[in-house]
C-alpha positions in Angstrom: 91.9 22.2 106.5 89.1 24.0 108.2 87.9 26.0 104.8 87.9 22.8 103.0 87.3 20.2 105.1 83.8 18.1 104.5 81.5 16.3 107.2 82.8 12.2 107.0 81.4 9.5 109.0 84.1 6.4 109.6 82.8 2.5 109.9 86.0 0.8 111.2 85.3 -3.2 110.7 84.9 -4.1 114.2 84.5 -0.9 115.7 82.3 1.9 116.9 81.3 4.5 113.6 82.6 8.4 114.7 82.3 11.2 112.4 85.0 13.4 111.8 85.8 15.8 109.0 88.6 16.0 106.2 89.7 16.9 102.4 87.8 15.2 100.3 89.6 15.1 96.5 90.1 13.4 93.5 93.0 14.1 91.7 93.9 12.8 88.5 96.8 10.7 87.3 98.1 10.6 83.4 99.4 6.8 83.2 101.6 5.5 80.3 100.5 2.0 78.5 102.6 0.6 75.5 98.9 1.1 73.9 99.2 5.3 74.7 98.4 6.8 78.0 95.3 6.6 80.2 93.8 9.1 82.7 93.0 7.7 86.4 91.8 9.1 89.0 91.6 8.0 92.5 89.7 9.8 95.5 91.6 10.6 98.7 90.8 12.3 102.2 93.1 14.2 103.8 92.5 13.7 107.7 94.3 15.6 111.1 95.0 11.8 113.0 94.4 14.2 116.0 90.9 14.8 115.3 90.5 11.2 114.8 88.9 9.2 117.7 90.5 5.9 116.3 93.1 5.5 113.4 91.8 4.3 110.2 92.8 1.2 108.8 92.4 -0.4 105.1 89.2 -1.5 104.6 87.3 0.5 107.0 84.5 2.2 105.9 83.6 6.0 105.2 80.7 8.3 104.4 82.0 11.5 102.7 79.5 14.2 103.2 76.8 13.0 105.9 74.9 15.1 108.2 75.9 14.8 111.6 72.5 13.7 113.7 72.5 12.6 117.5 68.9 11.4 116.7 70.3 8.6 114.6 71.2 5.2 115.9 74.9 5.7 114.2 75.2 9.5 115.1 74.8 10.5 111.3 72.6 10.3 108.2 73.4 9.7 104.5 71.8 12.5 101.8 71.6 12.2 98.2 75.0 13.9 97.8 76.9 11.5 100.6 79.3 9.5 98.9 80.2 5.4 100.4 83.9 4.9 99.9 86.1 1.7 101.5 89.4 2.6 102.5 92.6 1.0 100.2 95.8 3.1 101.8 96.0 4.5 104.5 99.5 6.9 103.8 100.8 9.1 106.9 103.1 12.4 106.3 105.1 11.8 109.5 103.6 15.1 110.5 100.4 14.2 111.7 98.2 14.1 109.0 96.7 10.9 106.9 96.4 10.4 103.5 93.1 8.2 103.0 93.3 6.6 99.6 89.6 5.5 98.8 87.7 3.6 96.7 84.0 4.2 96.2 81.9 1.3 97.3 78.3 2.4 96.3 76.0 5.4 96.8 74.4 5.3 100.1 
């Protein structure tokens, strides 16, 4: 994950924000309709739970891309490429990694 991996910032609801890292994608889906087919696409991170300092849950917040910053009240800092996403699955491989399936909330 390390080559890949991108600088994320978790807001669980109720919780202390910790940054992290993981790999950001988003894949694309070919869906059929009775109309003909539509493309989808729906953004996931892939995250080591053992890097995590809490589990993620759905709805929990996450900043894909920040700039880690002790300086800052929340430890991090948005930029103009930081993407906000909310958190809609949260899918574990048994193995110890998470499949965080995201939804984009706004730009920061």
């Amino acid at each position: 994950m390390g080559a890949f991996a991108r600088p994320v910032a978790f807001l669980p609801k109720g919780g202390s924000p910790f940054l992290g890292r993981g790999d950001f994608r988003r894949p694309t889906e070919d869906v059929q309709l009775s109309e003909g087919e539509m493309t989808t696409a729906a953004p996931t991170l892939g995250v080591r739970a053992s890097e995590l300092d809490a589990m993620p849950r759905q709805n929990d917040g996450v900043y894909v891309d920040i700039v880690a910053d002790p300086a800052e009240p929340l430890g991090f800092r948005v930029t103009p490429r930081s993407q906000r996403f909310k958190i809609v699955d949260v899918r574990p491989d048994g193995e110890g990694d998470l499949k965080l399936v995201l939804a984009q909330v706004s730009s920061p």
